[in-house]
C-alpha positions, 0 to 999 in steps of 0.5 A: 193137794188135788191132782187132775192126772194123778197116773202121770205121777208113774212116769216118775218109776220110769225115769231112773231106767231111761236115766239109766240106759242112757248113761249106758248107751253113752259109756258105749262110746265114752273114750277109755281109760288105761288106768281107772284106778288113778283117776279114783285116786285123783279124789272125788268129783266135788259138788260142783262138779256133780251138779251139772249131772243132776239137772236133768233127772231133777228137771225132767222129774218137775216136769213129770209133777206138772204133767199131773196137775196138781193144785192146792185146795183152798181151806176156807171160802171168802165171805162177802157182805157187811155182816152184822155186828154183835156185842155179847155181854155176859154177867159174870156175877156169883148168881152165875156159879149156881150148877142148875144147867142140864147139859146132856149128861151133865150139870154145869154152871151157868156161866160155863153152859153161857160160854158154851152156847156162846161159842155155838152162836159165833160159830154159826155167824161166819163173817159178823163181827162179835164182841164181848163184854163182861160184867159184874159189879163193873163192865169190862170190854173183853173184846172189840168186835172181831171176825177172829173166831179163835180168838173169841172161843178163847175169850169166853173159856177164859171167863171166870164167876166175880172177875169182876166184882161180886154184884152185877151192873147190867145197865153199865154193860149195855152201855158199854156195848152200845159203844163199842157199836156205835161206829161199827160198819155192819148192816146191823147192830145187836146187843145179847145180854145172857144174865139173871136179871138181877141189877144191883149196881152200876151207874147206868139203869138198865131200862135207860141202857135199852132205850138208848141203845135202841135210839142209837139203832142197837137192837138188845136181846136179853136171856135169862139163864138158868132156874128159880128152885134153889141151886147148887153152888160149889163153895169152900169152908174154912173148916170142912173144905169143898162143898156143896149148898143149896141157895136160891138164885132166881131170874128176874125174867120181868127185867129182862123182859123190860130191858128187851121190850125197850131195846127193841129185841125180845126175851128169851128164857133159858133154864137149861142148855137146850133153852139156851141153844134155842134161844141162840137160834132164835137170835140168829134167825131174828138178825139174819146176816148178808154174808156170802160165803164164795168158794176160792179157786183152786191154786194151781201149782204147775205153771210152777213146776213146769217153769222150774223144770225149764230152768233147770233144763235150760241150765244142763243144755247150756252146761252141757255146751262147756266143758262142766259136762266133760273130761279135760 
């Protein structure tokens, strides 16, 4: 909340002492009681008794706060524009287990340095609508495309390595993708794929996938994440319990090349978080958005407080007009 005269706030100091003089002033002339102790007896004045007298200290303090200004800030800005509309896709394969992601200070799986990343990019997109599909031996849509950004940070942490199957069907994930793009509104339409490489299975290729995403004007970024030493995988014996081994987990970065090369987009390879933040830069610069973001206006509040306090007023004079405001 922000106040254009925020030092009119101190009259309200001052108004318990007029409020004060003023009942002071008008005992002065108040008709006397010969026995103060029998009208006390008679019980305590009931609420509606007392209302009356509390209208004007409470009006007048309303009209104090509308003196100061006061306006509510607005929170976010209104985005304006098509936008773009963005399907994620991540592979969610057991090659996406393998700890060979650098992050800062940390090693992390592929999987987790993809979410992260991913997260970053929507974040940075305010206003395109970004959707997410995950895939293994089969596709899923996780997500529709959404301008819910909560919603879709939510979705990523929530992906697991094999939720959906051991192997990896790249093409069907593109496929399923470019349909859920397919009547979307936005001045353009993308499809990231962050994956090894590796298709298995599926019924879709994934070559055909990208030529018919980009005959239906989707255009497809491929990444491949993470390195071709052999990795480390965090597995469970049945004897030793949790472990670490070594394995290699390569990238078939000549696939995702061609996945790229016939959607109409371009490759990026990512061996460590680093890489995967410039290829989401990349990305973002490759498909600049038409969103606007237009600061709201500032929602005044003292028409309001202004408009209650002469209610409030009103109602004490013509309270004060009756016999509410007096003795019998």
């Amino acid at each position: 909340m922000a106040l254009a005269r925020p030092l009119a706030l101190l009259l309200l100091l001052a108004l318990p002492l007029v409020l004060a003089l003023r009942r002071r002033a008008a005992g002065r002339g108040a008709l006397g009681l010969p026995d103060p102790g029998a009208v006390r007896a008679a019980g305590r004045p009931s609420l509606a008794m007392r209302l009356p007298g509390l209208l004007r200290p409470l009006g007048a303090a309303l009209a104090i706060c509308a003196l100061a200004g006061p306006s509510l800030a607005p929170t976010e800005p209104v985005l304006l524009g098509r936008g773009v509309d963005i399907m994620l896709a991540i592979d969610l394969s057991e090659s996406m287990a393998a700890m060979d992601m650098r992050q800062q200070d940390r090693t992390v799986t592929r999987l987790e340095a993809v979410a992260e990343a991913a997260a970053r990019f929507a974040a940075i997109r305010p206003g395109d609508r970004i959707g997410l599909v995950a895939f293994g031996s089969r596709a899923y849509t996780v997500i529709p495309p959404t301008t819910d950004r909560t919603v879709l940070t939510k979705a990523l942490s929530s992906l697991e390595v094999g939720a959906a199957g051991r192997k990896t069907a790249m093409g069907d994930a593109l496929g399923l993708a470019v349909k859920r793009l397919a009547e979307s509104p936005g001045l353009s339409r993308v499809a990231v794929i962050f994956g090894d490489g590796r298709s298995n299975t599926g019924e879709l290729d994934p070559q055909t996938a990208a030529r018919t995403a980009a005959a239906r004007g989707v255009r497809v970024f491929t990444v491949g994440v993470g390195g071709d030493e052999p990795a480390a995988f965090l597995v469970s014996h049945p004897l030793l319990g949790r472990q670490i081994v070594h394995e290699k987990a390569p990238v078939d970065a000549e696939a995702l090349a061609a996945m790229a090369r016939d959607g109409g987009g371009e490759f990026f390879r990512a061996e460590d978080a680093a890489g995967l933040a410039r290829a989401s830069a990349a990305i973002a610069a490759l498909e600049p958005s038409d969103i606007l973001a237009v600061p709201r206006d500032a929602i005044p509040l003292a028409p309001l407080l202004a408009g209650a306090s002469v209610c409030l007023l009103t109602l004490w004079a013509a309270l004060a007009a009756t016999r509410a405001l007096r003795l019998p």
